[in-house]
TILO-907254 format. One record per residue (C-alpha): residue number from 1; x, y, z. Coordinates in nm, 2 decimals, decimal comma. Each point is the difference from the previous one (the first is absolute). Example, Ala and Ser with C-alpha at 12.3 -4.5 7.8 and 13.67 -1.06 7.14 Angstrom:
% TILO-907254
vodo: 1; x: 1,23; y: -0,45; z: 0,78
vodo: 2; x: 0,14; y: 0,34; z: -0,07
This chain:
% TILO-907254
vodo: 1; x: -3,37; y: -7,81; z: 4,11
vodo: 2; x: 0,16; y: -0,08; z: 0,35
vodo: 3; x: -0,29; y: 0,28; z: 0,16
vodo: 4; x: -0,25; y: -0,20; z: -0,19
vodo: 5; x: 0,13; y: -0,35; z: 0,16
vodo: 6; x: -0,04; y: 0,17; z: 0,35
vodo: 7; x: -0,31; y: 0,12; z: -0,04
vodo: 8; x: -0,13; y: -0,28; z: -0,15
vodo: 9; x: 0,13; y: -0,19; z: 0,31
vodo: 10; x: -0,11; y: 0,24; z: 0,27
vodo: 11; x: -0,38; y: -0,06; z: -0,17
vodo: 12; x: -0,02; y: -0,39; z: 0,00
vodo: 13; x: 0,13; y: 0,06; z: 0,41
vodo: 14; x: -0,25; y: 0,26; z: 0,04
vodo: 15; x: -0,25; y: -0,24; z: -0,17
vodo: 16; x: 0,13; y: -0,27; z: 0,22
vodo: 17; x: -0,06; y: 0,16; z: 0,30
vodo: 18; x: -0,33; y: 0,18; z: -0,05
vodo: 19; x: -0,13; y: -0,36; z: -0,07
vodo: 20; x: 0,13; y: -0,11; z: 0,33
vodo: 21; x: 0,14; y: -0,30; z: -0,20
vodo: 22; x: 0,32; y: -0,21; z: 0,08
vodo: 23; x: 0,29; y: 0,08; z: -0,27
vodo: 24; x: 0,06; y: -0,34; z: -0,17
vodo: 25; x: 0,39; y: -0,13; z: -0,07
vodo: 26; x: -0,08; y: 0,07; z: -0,40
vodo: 27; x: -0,16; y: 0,38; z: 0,10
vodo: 28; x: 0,34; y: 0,04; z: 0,27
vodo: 29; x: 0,24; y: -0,15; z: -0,29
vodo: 30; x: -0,17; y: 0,29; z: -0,26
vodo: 31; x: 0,04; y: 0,29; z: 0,27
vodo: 32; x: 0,38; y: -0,01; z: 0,06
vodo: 33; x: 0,00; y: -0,07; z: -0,41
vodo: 34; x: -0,13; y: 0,34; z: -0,02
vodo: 35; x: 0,16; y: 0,21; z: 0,28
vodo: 36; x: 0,23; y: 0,23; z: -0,06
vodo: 37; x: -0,06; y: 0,09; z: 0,43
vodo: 38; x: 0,13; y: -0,29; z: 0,15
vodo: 39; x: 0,27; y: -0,02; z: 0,31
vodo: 40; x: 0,31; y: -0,22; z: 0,07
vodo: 41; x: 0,01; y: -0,18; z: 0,34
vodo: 42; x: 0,20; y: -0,24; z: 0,19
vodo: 43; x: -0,12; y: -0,22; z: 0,25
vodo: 44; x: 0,21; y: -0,18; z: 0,25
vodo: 45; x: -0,06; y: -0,30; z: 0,21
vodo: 46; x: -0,17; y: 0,10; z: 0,32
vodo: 47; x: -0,23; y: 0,26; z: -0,19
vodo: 48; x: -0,35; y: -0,09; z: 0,03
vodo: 49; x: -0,04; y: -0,07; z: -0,38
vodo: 50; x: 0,30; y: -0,20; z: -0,10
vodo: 51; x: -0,12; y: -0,35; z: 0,04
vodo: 52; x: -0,30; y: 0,09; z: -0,21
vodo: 53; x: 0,20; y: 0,12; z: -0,27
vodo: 54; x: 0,28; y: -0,20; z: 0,04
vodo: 55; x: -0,20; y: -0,28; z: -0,10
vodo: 56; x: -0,07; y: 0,16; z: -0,36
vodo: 57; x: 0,18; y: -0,03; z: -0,31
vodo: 58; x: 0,25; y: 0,21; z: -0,15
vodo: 59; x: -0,32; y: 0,23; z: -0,22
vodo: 60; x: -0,27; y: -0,11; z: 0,17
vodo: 61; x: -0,25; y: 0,26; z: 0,14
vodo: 62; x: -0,13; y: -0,02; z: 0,37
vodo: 63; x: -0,31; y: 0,16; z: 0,12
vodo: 64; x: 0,01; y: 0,11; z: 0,33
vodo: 65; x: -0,33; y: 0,21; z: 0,07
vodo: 66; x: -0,03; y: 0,26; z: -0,20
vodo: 67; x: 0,45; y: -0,01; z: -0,06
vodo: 68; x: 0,12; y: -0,17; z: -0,31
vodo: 69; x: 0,38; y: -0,16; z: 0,07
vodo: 70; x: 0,19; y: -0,09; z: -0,32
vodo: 71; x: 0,27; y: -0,25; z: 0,06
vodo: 72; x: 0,33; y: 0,17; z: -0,22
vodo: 73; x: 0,28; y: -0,22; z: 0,19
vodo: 74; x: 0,12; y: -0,16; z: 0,36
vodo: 75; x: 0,39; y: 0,10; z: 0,15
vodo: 76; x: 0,11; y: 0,06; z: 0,30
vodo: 77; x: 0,07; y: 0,35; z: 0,17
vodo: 78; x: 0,25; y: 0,07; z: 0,22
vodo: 79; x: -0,12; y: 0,11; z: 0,38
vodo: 80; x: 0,04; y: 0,14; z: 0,34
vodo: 81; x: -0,14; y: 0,00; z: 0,29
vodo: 82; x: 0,01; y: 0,28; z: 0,24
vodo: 83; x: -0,19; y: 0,26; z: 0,24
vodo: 84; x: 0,02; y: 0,36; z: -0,02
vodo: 85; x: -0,08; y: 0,29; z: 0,30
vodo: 86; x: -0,11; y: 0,21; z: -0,25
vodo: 87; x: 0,06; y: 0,41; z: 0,17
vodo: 88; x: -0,22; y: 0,26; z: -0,20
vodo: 89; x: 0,24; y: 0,31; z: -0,01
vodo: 90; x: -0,34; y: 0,21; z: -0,03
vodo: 91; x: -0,15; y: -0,18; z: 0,35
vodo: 92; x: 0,37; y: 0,01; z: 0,17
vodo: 93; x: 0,21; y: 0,26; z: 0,08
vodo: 94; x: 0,37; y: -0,05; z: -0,06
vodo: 95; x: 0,08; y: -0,07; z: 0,36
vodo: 96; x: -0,33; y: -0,22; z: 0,03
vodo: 97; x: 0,16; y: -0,22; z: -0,29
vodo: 98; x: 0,35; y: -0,01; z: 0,14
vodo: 99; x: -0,16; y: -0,09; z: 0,34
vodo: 100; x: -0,24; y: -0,30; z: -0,14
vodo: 101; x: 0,32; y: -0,07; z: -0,22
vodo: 102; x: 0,22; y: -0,12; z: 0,30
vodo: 103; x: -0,29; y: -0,08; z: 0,22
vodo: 104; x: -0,15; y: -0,27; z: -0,24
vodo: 105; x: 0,35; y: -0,17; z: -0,08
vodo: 106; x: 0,14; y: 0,03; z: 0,38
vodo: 107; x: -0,35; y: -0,20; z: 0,11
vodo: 108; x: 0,02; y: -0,27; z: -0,31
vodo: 109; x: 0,37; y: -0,11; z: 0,09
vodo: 110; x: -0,13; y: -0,01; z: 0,38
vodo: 111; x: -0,25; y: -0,27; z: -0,16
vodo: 112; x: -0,32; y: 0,19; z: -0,08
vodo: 113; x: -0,16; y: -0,11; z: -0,25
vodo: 114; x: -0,02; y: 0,21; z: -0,30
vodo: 115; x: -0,44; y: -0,02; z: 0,00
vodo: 116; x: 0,01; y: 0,15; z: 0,33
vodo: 117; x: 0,26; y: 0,26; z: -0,09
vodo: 118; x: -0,24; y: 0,10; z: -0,31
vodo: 119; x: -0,30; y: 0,00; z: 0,21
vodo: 120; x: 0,14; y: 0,31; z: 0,20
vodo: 121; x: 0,03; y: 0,17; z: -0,32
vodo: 122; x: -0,29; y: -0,14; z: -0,28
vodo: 123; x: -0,27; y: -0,14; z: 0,21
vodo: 124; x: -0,17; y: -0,29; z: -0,18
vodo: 125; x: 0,23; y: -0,05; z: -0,31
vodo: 126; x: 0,28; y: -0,14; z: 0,22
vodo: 127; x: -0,05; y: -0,31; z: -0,15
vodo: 128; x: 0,01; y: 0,06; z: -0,36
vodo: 129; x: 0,29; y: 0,24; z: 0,05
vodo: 130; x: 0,19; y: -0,22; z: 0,19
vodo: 131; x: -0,04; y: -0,26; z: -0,25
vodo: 132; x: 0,08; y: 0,12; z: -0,35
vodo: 133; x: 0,10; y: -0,27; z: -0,25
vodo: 134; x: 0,09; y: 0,16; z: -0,38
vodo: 135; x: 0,23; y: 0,00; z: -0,30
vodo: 136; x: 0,32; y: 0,27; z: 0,08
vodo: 137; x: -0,15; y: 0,14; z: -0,33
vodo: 138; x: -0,32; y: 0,16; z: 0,15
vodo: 139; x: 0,20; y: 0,09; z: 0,30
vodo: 140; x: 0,08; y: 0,36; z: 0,05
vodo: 141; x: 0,34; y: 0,05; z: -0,11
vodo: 142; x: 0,14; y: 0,09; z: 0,28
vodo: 143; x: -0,14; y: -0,25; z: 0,20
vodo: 144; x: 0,13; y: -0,30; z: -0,25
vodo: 145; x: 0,36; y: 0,14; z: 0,01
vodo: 146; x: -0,02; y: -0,02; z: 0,36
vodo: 147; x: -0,14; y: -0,33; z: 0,02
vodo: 148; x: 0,27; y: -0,15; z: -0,23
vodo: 149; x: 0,24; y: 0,11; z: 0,22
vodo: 150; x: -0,12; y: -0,14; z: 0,32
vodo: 151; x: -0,05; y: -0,36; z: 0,10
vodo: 152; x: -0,29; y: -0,20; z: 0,17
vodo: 153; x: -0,11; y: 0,15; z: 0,31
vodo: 154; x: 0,16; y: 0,31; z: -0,02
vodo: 155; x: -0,22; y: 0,31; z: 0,11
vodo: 156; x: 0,13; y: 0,36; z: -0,11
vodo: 157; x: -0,15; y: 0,33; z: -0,15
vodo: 158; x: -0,04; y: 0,15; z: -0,35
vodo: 159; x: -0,03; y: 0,38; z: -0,08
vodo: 160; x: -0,24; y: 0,09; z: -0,31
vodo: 161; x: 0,02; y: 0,36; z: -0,04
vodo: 162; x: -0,14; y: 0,14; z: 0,27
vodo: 163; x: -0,18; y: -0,35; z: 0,12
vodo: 164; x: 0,17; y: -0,27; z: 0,23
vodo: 165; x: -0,02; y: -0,40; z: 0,01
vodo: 166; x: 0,11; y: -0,27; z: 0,24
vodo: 167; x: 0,04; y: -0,30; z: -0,18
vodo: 168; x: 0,03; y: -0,36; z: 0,13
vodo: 169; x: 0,14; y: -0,25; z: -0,26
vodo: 170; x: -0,22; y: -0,27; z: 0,09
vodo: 171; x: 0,19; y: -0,24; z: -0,29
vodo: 172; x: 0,27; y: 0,00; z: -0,28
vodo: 173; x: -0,15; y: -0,01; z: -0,34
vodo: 174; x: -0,17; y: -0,28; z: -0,12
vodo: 175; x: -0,20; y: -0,13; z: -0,33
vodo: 176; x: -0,38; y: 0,00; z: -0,01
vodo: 177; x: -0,20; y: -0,23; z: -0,24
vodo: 178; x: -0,20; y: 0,28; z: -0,21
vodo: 179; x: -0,28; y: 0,04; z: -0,29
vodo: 180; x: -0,02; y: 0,29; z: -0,26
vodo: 181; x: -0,30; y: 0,09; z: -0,06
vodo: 182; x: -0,17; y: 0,25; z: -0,26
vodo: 183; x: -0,28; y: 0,16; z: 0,24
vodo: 184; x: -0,37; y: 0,14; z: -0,11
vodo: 185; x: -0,33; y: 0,07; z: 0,20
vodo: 186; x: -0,33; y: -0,05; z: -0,24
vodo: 187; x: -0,25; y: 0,19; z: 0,28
């Protein structure tokens, strides 16, 4: 019965989009009814589609495009900001990693700032690394430990098997308004 649901589903979408038609609330509503296939997400304040979904009712389905968003609850989640020198033990030699180790944290306590310090390393991602914001959760565990132990502002390296880190705690842990959302596409 359940394979029969899906399939029944995956032929109105297939129907949907070989008409070129807009899915209507009623069709979107009947879709997650039927879907057995379906993702849980969390969005937090700052990602792009919050305020859209924000807005909705604890239920309601939002069409985004061809993405479905089903609204199962709002909470907070717990989060930390931070940025991470991220030292590929397959690009790096031990020594290499040691050396941009000690290099990297020597030049951010002389008051480099960490972008610049990424830059030498990850040419154009030195902003999104230097700028992580997530739930300790999704964090490598390694990572998290290590962040619960320092403070604000601290810089210092991780070890991941044969991988390294430097990590700057760019804030102590803080709550972030957040919407659960069941997740479909319909293209």
């Amino acid at each position: 019965m359940a394979m029969l649901k899906k399939y029944l589903t995956l032929l109105l979408l297939a129907t949907l989009c070989s008409n070129a038609q807009e899915i209507t609330q009623k069709q979107a509503e009947e879709a997650f009814k039927n879907a057995d296939f379906v993702a849980e997400l969390t969005y937090t304040e700052g990602d792009p589609l919050y305020d859209v979904l924000a807005k909705a009712k604890k239920g309601e389905v939002v069409v985004v495009g061809s993405e479905l968003y089903k609204i199962i609850g709002y909470d907070s989640v717990l989060t930390v900001r931070y940025g991470s020198l991220y030292l590929d033990a397959e690009a790096y030699s031990p020594k290499e990693i040691k050396k941009a180790k000690e290099a990297s944290i020597k030049a951010y306590k002389e008051g480099t700032p960490f972008e610049i310090i990424l830059e030498q390393y990850h040419p154009g991602e030195a902003k999104e690394m230097a700028n992580f914001e997530m739930s300790p959760e999704y964090i490598i565990p390694e990572i998290a430990a290590a962040l619960k132990a320092h403070k604000a502002g601290d810089i210092f390296s991780v070890t991941v098997g044969s991988d390294a880190y430097v990590i700057v705690k760019k804030s102590e842990p803080y709550n972030k308004k957040a919407v659960q959302v069941l997740y479909m596409m319909y293209k």
